[in-house]
NUTOR-150401 format. One record per residue (C-alpha): residue number from 1; residue in three letters; x, y, z. Coordinates in pm, whole numbers. Example, Ala and Ser with C-alpha at 12.3 -4.5 7.8 and 13.67 -1.06 7.14 Angstrom:
2
(1; 'ALA'; (1230; -450; 780))
(2; 'SER'; (1367; -106; 714))
REM end
This chain:
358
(1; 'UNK'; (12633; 11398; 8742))
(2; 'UNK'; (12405; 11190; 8546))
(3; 'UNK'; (12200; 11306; 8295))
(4; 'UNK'; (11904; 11187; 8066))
(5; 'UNK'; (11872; 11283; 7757))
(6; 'UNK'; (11438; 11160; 7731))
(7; 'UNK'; (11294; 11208; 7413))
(8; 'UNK'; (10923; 11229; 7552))
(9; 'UNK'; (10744; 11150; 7234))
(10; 'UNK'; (10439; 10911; 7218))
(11; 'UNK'; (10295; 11016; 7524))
(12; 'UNK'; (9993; 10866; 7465))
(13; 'UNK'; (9711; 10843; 7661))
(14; 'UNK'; (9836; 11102; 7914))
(15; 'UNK'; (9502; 11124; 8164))
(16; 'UNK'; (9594; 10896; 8443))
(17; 'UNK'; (9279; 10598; 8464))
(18; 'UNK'; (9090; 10505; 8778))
(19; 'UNK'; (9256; 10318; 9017))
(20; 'UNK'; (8987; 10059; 9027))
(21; 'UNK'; (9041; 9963; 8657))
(22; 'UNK'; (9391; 9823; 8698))
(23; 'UNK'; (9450; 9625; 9002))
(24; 'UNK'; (9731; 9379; 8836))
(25; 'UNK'; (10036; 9446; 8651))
(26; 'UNK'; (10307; 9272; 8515))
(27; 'UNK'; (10682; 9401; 8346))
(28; 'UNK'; (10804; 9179; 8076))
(29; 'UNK'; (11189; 9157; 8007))
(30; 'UNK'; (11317; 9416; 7779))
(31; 'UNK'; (11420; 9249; 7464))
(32; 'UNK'; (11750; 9319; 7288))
(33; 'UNK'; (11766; 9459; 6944))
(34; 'UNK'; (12146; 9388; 6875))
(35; 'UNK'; (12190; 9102; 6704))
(36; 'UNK'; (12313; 8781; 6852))
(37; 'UNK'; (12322; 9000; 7203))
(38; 'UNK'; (12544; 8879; 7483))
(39; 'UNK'; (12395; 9079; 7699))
(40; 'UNK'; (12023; 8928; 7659))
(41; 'UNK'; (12034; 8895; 8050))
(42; 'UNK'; (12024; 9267; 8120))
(43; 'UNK'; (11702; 9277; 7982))
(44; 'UNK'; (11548; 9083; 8251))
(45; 'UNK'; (11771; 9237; 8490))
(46; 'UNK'; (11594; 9610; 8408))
(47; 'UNK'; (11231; 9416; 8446))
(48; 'UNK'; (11340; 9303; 8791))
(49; 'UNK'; (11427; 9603; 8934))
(50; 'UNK'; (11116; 9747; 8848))
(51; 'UNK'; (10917; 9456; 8967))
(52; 'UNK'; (11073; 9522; 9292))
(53; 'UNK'; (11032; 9869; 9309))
(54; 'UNK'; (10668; 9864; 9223))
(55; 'UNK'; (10568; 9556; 9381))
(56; 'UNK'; (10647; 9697; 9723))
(57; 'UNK'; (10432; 10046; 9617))
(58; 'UNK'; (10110; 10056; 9655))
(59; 'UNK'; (9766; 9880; 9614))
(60; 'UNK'; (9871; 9670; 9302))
(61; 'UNK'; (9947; 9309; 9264))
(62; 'UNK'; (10263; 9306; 9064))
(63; 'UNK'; (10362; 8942; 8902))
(64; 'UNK'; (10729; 8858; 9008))
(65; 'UNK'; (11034; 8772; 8876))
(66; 'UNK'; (10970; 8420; 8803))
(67; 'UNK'; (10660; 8480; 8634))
(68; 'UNK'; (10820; 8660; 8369))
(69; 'UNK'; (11142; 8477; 8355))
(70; 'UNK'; (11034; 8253; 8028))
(71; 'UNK'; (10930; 8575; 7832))
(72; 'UNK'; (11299; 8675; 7817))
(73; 'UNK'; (11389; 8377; 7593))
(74; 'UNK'; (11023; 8368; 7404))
(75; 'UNK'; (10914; 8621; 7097))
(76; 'UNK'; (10554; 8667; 7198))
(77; 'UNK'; (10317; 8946; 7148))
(78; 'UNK'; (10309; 9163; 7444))
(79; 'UNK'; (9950; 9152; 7508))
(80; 'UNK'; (9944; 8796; 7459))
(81; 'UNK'; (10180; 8776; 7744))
(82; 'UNK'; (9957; 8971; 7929))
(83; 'UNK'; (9673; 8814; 7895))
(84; 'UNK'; (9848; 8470; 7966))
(85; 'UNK'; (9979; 8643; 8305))
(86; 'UNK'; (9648; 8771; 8331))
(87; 'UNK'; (9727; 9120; 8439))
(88; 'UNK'; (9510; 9448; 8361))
(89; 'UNK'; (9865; 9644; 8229))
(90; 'UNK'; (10166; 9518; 8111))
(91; 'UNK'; (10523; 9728; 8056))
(92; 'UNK'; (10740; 9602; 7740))
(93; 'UNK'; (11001; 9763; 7600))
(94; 'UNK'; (11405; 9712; 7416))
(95; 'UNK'; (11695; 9773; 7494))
(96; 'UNK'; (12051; 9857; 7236))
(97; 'UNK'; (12349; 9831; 7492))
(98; 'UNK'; (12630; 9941; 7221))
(99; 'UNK'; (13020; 10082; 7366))
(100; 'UNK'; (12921; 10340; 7654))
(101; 'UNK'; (12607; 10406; 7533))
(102; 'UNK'; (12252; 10221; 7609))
(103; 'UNK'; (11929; 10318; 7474))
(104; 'UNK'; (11599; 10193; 7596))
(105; 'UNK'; (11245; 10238; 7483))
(106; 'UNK'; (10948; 10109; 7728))
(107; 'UNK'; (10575; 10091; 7666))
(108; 'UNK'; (10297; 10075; 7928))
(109; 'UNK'; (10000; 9908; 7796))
(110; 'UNK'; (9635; 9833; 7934))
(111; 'UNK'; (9539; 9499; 7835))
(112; 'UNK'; (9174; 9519; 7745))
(113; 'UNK'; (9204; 9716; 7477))
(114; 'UNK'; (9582; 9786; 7353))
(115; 'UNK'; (9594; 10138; 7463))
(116; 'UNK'; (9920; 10261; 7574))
(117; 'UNK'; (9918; 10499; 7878))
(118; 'UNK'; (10273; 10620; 7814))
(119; 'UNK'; (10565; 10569; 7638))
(120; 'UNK'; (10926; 10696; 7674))
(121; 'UNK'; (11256; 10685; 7475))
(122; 'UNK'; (11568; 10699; 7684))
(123; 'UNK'; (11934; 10723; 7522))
(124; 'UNK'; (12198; 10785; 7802))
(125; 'UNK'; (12556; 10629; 7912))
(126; 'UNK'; (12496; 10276; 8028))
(127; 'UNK'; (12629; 10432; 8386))
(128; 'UNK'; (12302; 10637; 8412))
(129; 'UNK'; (12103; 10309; 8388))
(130; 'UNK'; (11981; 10339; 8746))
(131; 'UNK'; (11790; 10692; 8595))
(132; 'UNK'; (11616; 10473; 8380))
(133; 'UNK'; (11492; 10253; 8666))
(134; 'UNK'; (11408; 10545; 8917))
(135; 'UNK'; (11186; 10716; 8584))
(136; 'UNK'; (11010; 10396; 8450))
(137; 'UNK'; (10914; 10291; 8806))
(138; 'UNK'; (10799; 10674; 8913))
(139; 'UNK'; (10607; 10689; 8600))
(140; 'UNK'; (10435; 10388; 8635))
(141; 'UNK'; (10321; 10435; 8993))
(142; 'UNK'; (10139; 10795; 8851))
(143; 'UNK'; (9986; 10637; 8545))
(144; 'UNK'; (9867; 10364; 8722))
(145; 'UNK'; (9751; 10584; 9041))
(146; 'UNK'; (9903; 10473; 9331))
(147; 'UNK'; (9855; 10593; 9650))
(148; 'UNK'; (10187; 10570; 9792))
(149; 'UNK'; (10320; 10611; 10174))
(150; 'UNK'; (10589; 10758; 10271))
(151; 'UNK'; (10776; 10463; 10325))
(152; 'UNK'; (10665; 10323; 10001))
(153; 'UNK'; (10799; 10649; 9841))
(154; 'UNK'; (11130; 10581; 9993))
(155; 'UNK'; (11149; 10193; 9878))
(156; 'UNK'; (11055; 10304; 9556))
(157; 'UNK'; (11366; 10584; 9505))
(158; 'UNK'; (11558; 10289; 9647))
(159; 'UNK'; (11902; 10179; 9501))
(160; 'UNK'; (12105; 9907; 9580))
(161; 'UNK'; (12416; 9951; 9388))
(162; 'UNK'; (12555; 10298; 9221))
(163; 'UNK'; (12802; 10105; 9048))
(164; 'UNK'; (12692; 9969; 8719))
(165; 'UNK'; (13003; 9771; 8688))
(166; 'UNK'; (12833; 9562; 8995))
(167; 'UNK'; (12506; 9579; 8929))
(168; 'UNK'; (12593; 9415; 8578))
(169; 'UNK'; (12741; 9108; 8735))
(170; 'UNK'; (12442; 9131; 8985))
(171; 'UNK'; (12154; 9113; 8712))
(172; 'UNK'; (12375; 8842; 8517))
(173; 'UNK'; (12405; 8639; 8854))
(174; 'UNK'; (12031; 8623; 8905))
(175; 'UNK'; (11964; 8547; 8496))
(176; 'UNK'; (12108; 8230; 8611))
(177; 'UNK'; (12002; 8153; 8978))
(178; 'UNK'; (11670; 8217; 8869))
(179; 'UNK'; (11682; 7948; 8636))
(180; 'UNK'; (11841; 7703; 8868))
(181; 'UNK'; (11754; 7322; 8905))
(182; 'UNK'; (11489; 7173; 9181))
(183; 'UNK'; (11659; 6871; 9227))
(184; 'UNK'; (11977; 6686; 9305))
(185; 'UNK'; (12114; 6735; 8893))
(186; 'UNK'; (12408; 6916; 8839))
(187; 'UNK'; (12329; 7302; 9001))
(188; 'UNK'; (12574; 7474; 8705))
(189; 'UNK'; (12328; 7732; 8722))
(190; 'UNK'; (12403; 7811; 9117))
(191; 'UNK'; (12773; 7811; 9072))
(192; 'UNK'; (12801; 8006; 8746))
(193; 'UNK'; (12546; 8294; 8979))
(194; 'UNK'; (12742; 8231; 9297))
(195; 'UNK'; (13111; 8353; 9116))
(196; 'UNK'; (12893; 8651; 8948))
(197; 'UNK'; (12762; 8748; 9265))
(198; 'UNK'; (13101; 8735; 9416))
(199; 'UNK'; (13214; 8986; 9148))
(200; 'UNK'; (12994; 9196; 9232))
(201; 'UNK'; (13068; 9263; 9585))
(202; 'UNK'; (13415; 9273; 9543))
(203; 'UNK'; (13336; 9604; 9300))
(204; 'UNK'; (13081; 9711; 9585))
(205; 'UNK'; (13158; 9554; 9901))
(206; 'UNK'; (12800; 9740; 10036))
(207; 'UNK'; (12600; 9573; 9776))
(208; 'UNK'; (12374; 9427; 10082))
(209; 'UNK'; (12154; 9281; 9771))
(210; 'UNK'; (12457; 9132; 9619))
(211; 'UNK'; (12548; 8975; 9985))
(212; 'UNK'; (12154; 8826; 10048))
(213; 'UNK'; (12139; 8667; 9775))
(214; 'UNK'; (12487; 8534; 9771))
(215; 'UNK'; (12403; 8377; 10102))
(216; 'UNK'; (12044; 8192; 9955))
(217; 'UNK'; (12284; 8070; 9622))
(218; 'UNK'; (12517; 7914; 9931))
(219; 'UNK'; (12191; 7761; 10097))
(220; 'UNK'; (12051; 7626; 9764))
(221; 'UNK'; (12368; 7471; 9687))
(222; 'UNK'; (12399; 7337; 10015))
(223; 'UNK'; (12110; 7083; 9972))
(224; 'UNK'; (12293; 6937; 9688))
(225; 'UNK'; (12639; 6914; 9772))
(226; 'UNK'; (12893; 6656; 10026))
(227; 'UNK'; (13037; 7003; 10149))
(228; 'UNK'; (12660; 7157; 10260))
(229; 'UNK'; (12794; 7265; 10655))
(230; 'UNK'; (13067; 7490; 10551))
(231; 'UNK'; (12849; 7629; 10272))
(232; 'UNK'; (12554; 7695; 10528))
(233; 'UNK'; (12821; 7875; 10741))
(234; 'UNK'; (12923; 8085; 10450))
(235; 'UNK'; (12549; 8158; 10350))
(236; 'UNK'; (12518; 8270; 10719))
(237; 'UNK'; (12802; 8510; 10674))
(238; 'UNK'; (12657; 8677; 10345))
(239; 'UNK'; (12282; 8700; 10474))
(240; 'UNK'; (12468; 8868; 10841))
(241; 'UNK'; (12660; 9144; 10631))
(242; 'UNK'; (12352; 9182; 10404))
(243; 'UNK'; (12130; 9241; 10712))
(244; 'UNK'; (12394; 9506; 10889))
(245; 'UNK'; (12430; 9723; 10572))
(246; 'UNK'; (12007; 9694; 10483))
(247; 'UNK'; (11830; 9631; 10763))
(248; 'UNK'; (11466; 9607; 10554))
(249; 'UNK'; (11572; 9363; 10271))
(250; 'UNK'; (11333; 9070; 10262))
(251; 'UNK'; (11565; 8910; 10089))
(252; 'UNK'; (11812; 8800; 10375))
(253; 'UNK'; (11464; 8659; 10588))
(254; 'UNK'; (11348; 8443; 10299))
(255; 'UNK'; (11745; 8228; 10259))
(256; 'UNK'; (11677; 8256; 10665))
(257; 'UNK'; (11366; 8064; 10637))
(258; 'UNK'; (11548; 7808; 10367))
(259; 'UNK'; (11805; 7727; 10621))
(260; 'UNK'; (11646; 7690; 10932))
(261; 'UNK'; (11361; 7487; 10823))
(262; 'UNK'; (11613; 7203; 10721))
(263; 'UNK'; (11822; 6934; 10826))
(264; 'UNK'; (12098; 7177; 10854))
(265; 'UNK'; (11958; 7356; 11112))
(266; 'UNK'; (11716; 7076; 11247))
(267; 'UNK'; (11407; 7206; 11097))
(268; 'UNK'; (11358; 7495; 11315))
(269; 'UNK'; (10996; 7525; 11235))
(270; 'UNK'; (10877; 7846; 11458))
(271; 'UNK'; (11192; 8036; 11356))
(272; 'UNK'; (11137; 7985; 11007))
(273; 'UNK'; (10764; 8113; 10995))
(274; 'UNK'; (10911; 8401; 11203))
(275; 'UNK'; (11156; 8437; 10907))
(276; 'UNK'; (10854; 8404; 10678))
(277; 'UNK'; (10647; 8597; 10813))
(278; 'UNK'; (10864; 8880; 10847))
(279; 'UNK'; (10974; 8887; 10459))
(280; 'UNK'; (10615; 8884; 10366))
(281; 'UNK'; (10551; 9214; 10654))
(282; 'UNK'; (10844; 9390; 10406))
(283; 'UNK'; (10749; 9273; 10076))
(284; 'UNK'; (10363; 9049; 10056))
(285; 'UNK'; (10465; 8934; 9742))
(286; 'UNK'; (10709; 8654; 9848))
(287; 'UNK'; (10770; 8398; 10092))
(288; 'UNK'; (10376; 8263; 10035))
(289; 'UNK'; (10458; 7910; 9876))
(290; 'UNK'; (10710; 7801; 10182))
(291; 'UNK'; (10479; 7905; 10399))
(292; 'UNK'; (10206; 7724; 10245))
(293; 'UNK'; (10419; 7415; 10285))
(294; 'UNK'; (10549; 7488; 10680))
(295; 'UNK'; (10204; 7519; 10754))
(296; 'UNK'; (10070; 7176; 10572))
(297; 'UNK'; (10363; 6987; 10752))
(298; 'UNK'; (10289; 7092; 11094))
(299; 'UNK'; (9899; 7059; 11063))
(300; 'UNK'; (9784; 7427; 10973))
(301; 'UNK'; (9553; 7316; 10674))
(302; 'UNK'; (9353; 7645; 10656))
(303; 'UNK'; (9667; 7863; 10660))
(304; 'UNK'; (9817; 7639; 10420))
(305; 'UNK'; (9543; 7675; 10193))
(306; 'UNK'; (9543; 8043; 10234))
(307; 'UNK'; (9925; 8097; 10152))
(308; 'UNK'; (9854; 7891; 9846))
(309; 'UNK'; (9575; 8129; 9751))
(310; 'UNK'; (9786; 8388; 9773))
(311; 'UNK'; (10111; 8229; 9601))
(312; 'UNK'; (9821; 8183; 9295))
(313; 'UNK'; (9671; 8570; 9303))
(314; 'UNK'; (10071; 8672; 9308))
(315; 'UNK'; (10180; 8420; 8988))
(316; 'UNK'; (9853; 8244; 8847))
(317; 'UNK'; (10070; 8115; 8585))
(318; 'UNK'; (10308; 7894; 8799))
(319; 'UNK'; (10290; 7525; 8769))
(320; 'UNK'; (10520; 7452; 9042))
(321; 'UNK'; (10256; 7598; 9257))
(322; 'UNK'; (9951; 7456; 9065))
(323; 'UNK'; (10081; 7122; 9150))
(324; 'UNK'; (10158; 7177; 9525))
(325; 'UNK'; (9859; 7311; 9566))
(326; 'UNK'; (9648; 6998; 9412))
(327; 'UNK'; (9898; 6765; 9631))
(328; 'UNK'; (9765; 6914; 9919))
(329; 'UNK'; (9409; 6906; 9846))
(330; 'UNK'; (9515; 6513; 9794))
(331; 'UNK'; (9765; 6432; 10084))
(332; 'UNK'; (9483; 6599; 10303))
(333; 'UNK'; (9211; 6332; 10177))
(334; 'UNK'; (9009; 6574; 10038))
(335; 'UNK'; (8884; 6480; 9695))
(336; 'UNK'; (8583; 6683; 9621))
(337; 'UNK'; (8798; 6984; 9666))
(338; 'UNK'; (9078; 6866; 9464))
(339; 'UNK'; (8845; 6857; 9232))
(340; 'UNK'; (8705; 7168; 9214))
(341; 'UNK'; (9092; 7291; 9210))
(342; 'UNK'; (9173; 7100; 8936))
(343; 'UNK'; (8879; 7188; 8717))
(344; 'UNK'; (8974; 7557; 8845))
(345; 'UNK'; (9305; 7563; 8746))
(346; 'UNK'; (9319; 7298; 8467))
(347; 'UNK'; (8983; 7223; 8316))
(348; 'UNK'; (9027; 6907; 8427))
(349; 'UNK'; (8766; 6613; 8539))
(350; 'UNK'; (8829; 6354; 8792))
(351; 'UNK'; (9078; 6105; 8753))
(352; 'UNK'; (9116; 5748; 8915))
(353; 'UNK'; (9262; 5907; 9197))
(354; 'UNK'; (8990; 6106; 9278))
(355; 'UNK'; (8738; 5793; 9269))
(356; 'UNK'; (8961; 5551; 9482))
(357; 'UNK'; (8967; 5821; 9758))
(358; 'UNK'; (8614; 5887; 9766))
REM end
């Protein structure tokens, strides 16, 4: 049975705060204090899981994933981060993965003025790491106050895996695929996550996680390789076990949405907001930026402009959707608001652009 040996020192700042004071919140990756660490990935792995956890709990807008995904190979003050991600609270925290053992300290902090609202030590076998997850994520939904359903309660005892073995090649896997290339360059990133993923599964065969996002590494690849139909096919294969073993993972509706609104599938437009739509209904947090851009192609300005509004309240920090969000402001002939955008998000003037459209 696993057991956790917590050293609960440093509680600090044990009263619980308003709700109202801390509406956003972000979880850097855990930094590793071995040196020259091969295992520098499972530090963003830990931050992930929480993200998801939490981001799916309550009335909090949780930065994901990719937000945080350049803080894992950046030394930067904690708060600094925070402020740059422009969040009210912000977890930290290291990690010392050594033999059997792993020992973890975290640190939830309110931005505004330092003060930590807990902190825990945690020194266990690296096969209890799911405890860690299940505490740090319970904790901070009761520090932060949230008011949390009954179904949220479930999603947030959730695990995917109970084999660490698997879950080790999982978090490796997405270290990579969530650094993968957005264009037609060599996608070493893709393959290198596709054979992790693939290890994974074959130590849990019911990893449904493991199988989604096996099936959206297939898809991405597809778009850049001779060989794209038989990978679509096999994509469609992963995301079809994924969905029988978890039913609810948003996941497996988001890779939907990639394939069918391509060539592959002959840009299925309707089915792919359905698939859309649907991830957001299980998780708001995703799916906002393709949506954004089905609903610019096909004429939908004003929902276009709202899924880009909230793609920026999820990850105000993201250029990729700074940038798609001018271009549409531009492609639509609308220059004064462009503007406004740009001096928004940028601080920037007009350009020659904006004058020859005026």
């Amino acid at each position: 049975i696993a057991w956790l040996v917590s050293a609960r020192m440093f509680r600090q700042g044990s009263t619980p705060l308003p709700q109202t004071e801390i509406k956003s919140f972000a979880v850097l990756p855990l930094k590793s204090l071995a040196p020259n660490a091969a295992d520098d990935y499972l530090g963003l792995g830990i931050a992930d899981t929480i993200i998801t956890k939490v981001s799916q709990a309550g009335d909090l807008t949780v930065r994901p994933t990719s937000a945080v995904r350049k803080y894992a190979d950046q030394e930067i003050d904690s708060l600094e981060a925070a402020r740059q991600l422009n969040v009210d609270a912000v977890l930290d925290g290291t990690f010392l993965h050594a033999g059997d053992r792993l020992r973890v300290n975290v640190n939830l902090l309110r931005v505004r003025d330092g003060a930590s609202l807990w902190a825990e030590k945690f020194d266990m076998r690296f096969t209890d790491i799911f405890t860690i997850q299940d505490e740090v994520s319970r904790e901070v939904a009761t520090r932060l106050q949230l008011k949390l359903s009954p179904t949220e309660q479930t999603r947030l005892a959730k695990r995917h895996t109970t084999n660490p073995e698997a879950y080790g090649y999982y978090t490796k896997a997405m270290y990579y695929f969530s650094d993968r290339r957005f264009s037609g360059e060599a996608q070493d990133e893709t393959d290198t996550a596709i054979q992790l993923l693939k290890k994974a599964i074959e130590l849990d065969p019911n990893y449904a996680l493991a199988h989604a996002q096996l099936g959206y590494a297939y898809a991405w690849l597809a778009d850049f390789k001779e060989a794209g139909p038989s990978l679509i096919a096999s994509a469609k294969e992963e995301l079809n076990v994924a969905e029988r073993l978890d039913p609810q993972l948003p996941e497996v509706h988001v890779a939907r949405c990639f394939i069918l609104w391509s060539h592959f599938e002959n840009w299925q437009t309707e089915a792919a907001i359905r698939e859309a739509r649907y991830a957001k209904q299980l998780d708001p947090s995703i799916a906002n930026q393709v949506l954004a851009a089905i609903y610019y192609h096909i004429g939908l300005e004003e929902l276009s402009i709202r899924e880009y509004e909230s793609a920026l309240e999820q990850d105000p920090t993201s250029d990729t959707i700074k940038r798609s969000y001018l271009f549409l402001f531009s492609q639509l002939a609308r220059p004064d608001e462009w503007l406004v955008l740009n001096q928004k998000l940028y601080s920037r003037g007009a350009d020659v652009n904006y004058y020859l459209e005026k």
